[in-house]
N, C-alpha and C positions, 0 to 999 in steps of 0.2 A: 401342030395346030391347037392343040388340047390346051399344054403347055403355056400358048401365048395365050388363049383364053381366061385360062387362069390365073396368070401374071397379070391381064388388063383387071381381071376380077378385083384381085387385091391391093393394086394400083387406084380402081376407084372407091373400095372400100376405106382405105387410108384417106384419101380425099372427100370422102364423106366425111371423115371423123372428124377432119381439120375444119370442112366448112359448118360441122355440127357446134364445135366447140369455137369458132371465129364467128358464127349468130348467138352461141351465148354472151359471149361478150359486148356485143350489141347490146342484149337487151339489158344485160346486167350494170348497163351506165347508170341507170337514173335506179336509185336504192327506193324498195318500196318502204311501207308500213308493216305491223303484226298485224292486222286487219284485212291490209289489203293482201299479205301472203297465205292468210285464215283463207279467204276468201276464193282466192285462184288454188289454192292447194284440194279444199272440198269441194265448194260450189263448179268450176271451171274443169277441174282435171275430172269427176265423175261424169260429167258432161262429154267431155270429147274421148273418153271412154264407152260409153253408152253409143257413140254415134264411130266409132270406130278410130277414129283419128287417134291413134297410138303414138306415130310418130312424131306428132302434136305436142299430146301430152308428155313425152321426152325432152322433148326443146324446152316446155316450160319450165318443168321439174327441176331441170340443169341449171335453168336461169335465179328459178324461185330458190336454190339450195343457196347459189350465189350471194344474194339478197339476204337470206337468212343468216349467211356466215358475217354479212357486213354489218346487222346489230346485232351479233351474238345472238341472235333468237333459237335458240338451242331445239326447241318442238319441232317450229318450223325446218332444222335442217333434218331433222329425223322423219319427219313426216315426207320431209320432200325425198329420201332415200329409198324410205317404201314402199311411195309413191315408182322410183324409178322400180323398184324391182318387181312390181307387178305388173307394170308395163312391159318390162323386157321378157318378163315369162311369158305373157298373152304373144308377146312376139317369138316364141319359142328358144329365145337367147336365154340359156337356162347359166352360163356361165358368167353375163355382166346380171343379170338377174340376181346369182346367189353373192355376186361381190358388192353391190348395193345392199341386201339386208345383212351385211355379216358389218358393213359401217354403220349400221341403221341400231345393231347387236350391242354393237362394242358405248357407240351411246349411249343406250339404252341404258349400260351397267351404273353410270352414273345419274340416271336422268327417270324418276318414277310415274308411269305414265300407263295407264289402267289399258287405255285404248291401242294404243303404240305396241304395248307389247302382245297385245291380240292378235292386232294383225300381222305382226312381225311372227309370231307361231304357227298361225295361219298358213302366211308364207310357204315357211319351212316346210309346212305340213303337205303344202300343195304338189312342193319340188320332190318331195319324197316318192310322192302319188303318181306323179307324171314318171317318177323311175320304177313303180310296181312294187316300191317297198312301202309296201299299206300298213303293215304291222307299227313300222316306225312313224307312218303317215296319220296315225288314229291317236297316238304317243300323242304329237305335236298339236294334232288338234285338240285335244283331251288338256293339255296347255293353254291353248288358244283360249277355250270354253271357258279355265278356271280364273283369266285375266278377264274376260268376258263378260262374267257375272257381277266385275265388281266396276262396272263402267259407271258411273252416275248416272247420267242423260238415259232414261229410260228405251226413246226412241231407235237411240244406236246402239244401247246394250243389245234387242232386240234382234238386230240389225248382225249384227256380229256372231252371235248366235246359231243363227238362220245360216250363216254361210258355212259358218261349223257343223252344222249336221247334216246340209245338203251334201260335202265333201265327206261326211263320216259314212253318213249313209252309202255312197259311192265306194268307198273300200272297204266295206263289210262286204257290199256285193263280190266285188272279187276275190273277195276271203273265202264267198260261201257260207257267209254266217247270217243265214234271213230273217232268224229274228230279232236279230239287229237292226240289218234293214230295214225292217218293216215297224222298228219302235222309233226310229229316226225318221222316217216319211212320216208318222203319225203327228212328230213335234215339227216337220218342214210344213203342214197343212198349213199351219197358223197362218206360213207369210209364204206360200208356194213361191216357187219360181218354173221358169217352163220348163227345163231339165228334170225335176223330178217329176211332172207326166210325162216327160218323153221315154223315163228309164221305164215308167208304169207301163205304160205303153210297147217298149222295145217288150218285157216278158209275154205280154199278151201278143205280141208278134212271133214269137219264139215259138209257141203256144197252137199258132195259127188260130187265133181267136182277133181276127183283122177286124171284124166291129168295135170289140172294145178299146184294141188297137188304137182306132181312129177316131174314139172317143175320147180318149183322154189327149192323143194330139191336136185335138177341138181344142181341148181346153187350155192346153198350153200355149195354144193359139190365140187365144181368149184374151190372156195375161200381156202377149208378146202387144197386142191390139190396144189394150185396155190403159198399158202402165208404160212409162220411161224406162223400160228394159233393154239392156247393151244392146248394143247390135250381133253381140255373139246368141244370145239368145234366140234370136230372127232365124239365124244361120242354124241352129241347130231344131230350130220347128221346120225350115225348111228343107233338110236332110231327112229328117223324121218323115213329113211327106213323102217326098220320093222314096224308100223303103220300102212304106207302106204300098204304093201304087206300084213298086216293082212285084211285092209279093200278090198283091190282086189282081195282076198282068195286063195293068195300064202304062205298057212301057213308056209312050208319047210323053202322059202327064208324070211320070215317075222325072225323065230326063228333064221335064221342064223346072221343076221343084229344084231338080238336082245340081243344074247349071247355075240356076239364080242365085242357091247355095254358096259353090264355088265361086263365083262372082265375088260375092259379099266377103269371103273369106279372102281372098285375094289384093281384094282393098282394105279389108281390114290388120293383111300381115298377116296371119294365123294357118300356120304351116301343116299343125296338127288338123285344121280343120277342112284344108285345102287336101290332105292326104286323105282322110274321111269321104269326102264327097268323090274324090278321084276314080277311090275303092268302089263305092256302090253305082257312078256310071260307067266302069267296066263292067262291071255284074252287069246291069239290063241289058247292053250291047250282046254282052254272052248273051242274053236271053234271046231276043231278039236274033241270033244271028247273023247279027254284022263283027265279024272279027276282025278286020282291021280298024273298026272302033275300039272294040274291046280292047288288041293292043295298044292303038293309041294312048287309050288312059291307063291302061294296064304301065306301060314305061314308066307315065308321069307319076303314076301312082309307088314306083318301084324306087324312080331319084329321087322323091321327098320325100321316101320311108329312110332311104339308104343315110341323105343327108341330114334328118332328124336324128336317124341311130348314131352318126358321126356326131351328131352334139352331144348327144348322149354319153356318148363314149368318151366325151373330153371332159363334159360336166359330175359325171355318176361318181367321181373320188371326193370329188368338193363334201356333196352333205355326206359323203360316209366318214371320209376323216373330219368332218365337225362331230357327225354321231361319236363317233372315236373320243376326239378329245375333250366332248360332253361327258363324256363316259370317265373319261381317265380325270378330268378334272371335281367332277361329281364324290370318284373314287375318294382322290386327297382329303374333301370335303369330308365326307363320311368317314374317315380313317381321323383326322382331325377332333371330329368330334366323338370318334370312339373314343382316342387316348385323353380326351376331358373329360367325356362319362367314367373312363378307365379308373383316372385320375381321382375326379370325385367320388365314387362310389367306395375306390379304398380308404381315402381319406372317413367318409362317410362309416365304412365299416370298423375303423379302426377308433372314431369315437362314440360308436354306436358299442365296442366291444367294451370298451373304457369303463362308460356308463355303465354300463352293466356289473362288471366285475365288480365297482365300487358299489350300485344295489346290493348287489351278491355280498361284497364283507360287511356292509353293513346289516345285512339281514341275518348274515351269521352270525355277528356279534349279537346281537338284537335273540336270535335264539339261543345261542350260548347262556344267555344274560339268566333268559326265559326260562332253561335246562337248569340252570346248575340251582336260579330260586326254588323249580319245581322241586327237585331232587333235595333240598334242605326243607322244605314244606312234607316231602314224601318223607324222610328223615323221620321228622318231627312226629306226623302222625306215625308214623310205624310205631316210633319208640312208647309215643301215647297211646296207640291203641295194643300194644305188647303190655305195658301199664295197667293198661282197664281191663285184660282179659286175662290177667295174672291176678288181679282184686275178683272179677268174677270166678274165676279159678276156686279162689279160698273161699268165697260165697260158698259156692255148692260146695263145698268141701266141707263147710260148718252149717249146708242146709238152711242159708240166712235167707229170712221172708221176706230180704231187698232183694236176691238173685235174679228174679224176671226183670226187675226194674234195668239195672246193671245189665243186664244179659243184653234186652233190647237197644240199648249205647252204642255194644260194638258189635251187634248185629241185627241193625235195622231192620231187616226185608224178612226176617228168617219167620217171626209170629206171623206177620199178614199172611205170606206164602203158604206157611200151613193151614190158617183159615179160611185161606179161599177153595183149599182143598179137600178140608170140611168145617164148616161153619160151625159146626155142634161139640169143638173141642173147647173145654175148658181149662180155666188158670194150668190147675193141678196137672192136667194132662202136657201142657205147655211149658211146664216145668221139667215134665220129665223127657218132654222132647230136648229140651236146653241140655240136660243131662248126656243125651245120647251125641247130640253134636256136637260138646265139648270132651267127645271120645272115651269116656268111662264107660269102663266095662261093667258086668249085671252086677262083680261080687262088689267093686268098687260104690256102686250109687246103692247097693243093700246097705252098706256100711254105712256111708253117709248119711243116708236117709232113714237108716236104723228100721229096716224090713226085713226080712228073709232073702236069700237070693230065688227061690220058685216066684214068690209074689213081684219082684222085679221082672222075670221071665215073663208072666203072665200079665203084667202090664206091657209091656213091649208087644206080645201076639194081639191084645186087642187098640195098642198103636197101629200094628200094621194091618189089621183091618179095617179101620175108621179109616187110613190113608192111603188105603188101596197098594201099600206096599208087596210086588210080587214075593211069594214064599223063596224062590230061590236065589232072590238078592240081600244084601246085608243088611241092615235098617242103618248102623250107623253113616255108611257109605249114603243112601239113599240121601238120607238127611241132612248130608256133608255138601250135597248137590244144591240142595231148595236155600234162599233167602242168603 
């Protein structure tokens, strides 16, 4: 019996598909405008999204890609793909869902388009999130965000945004990372949606702080009232209700919230959301007492977990081998531009080394040049000042009264030096200093200077006290030191 239930199952399933794609054809006789597929792509399909008609917006998107393929309108067939794949995810077909933006993808690569690739990240981002891999879900948003920013149209930049942190924010949560969290609700303020008081709200449930609770599902309430909000929004203030009125043990008004919920979800197609509402009217029923309520929704609750994880399980290899060959493709990329960096930078080092070297011999030569003039310069004065101090030599050897003049020639520094070490020395005295530095000994400058050798003695002891020369150092050594 099963069996043939199954078999009729995908029997009309098939026959859905034929008469889905035998009404595109229909519509797709008469070829529209770029205006008029502008038009049904934004204005029309957020429309019948917002009011739930899913399946609506399917048939047109089919029709609208059509129409687009017929004047090459290249936006409109990408727009109308991401179009399908957002729908088919709200309808939990996470499989024709990721085969829609993976042609929505491959477009894209030739086709630049600020907004398109937003939401195509987006996407990606969402299908990650729906399978608990948040890590890779904040990646693509973190994507989404930096197409995002560079939207022109102020309004939808804004817009794009907004949807990127409401979903970032939501996988920080289950990361566990709240200050995250709570810096992403601070930038969703700007353009709330009812989801984020309702998440506010779920912690203050958690919490058992049911007042505030049910203050912020006011307000989400508020929003759902006030704005053109999906009809998923509706559905999830109306789950939020019942929670709350299950936790305050208003079982009556909890199950009435709760139904209305499921209802809506129901007609809307939204499987996850129909399993949600299933789960929390079996809880009040437990509350309550009635257990064959309880299992009643407890079953239905257990076959659209069962057949959500069965899509699951068909869908969950798709984004991990695109993660994959994101990864492996990315790799080549990077490996590509290492061996250019590689490439260039030896290049680079190799005329960076050039340069150099060739600085280098030319500065050698340039010093060479600079050495070998010094060194004939050094030469020259050596041999000249070996000249002037072989003339002053015979000076003091003949006692000549030019000798200080000559003396100070080739020893500039040696008078001042001693002067400043006593001012009160005279010519005479400074003579006989020149005598001692040019290393004549007492009997040699007697003879010269035709004195005695004691009175040479006795000049020299009152040298070395006007110069403060210590007794047990030499004088001529001392004096060999100074100027």
């Amino acid at each position: 019996m099963i069996k043939k239930i199954k078999n009729i199952g995908c029997y009309l399933k098939k026959l859905g598909i034929f008469f889905l794609f035998f009404l595109m054809n229909i519509f797709t006789a008469q070829t529209l405008t770029v205006e008029q597929i502008d038009s049904q792509q934004q204005i029309e399909y957020d429309r019948l999204i917002k009011n739930g008609d899913i399946n609506k917006a399917v048939l047109q998107e089919l029709k609208l890609i059509k129409n687009a393929e017929a004047i090459h309108y290249t936006k409109g067939e990408i727009r109308g793909h991401i179009n399908l794949a957002n729908a088919f995810f709200i309808l939990n077909r996470n499989k024709e869902s990721l085969h829609f933006l993976e042609i929505a993808e491959k477009k894209l690569k030739n086709f630049n388009d600020d907004l398109l690739k937003s939401r195509m990240y987006y996407l990606y981002g969402v299908h990650y999130y729906s399978l608990s891999l948040h890590k890779l879900a904040i990646k693509y948003f973190d994507t989404s965000l930096k197409f995002a920013y560079k939207i022109p149209d102020r309004q939808e930049r804004e817009r794009r945004k907004q949807f990127v942190y409401d979903w970032k924010r939501s996988s920080f949560s289950y990361l566990g990372m709240m200050d995250s969290v709570y810096s992403n609700e601070r930038k969703c303020m700007s353009a709330p949606k009812p989801m984020l008081y309702i998440s506010i709200s779920n912690r203050h449930l958690k919490a058992m702080n049911t007042d505030s609770a049910e203050y912020y599902i006011n307000k989400a309430n508020e929003l759902v009232l006030a704005k053109k909000i999906p009809l998923e929004g509706k559905i999830n203030v109306l789950r939020a209700y019942g929670a709350l009125y299950c936790e305050k043990k208003e079982y009556e008004k909890a199950l009435k919230y709760l139904f209305e919920s499921l209802e809506l979800s129901q007609k809307m197609g939204s499987k996850e959301r129909c399993l949600e509402a299933c789960k929390l009217i079996a809880k009040v029923y437990k509350k309550m007492n009635n257990i064959q309520k309880e299992n009643e929704y407890l079953a239905k609750y257990s076959l659209l977990r069962d057949n959500i994880a069965l899509e699951e399980e068909r869908t969950i290899n798709i984004p991990v081998e695109k993660f994959l060959n994101d990864e492996m493709e990315k790799e080549k990329e990077e490996k590509g531009t290492l061996y250019y960096s590689i490439i260039i930078i030896i290049l680079a080092s190799l005329g960076i080394v050039i340069f150099i070297l060739y600085k280098y011999k030319r500065k050698q030569r340039h010093k060479d040049l600079l050495f070998s003039q010094k060194e004939e310069e050094a030469d020259m004065l050596k041999n000249r000042l070996n000249t002037t101090l072989d003339e002053v030599i015979e000076l003091a050897k003949k006692n000549d009264p030019s000798l200080l003049v000559r003396f100070k020639m080739v020893y500039p520094d040696f008078c001042d030096s001693v002067l400043k070490i006593n001012p009160k020395i005279i010519n005479s005295e400074l003579i006989f200093c020149a005598y001692l530095k040019l290393n004549f000994s007492t009997k040699e400058i007697a003879t010269y200077t035709h004195v005695g050798s004691k009175a040479v003695q006795n000049r020299k002891n009152r040298i070395r006290k006007k110069l403060n020369i210590p007794s047990d150092e030499d004088i001529n050594i001392w004096l060999n030191k100074i100027g």
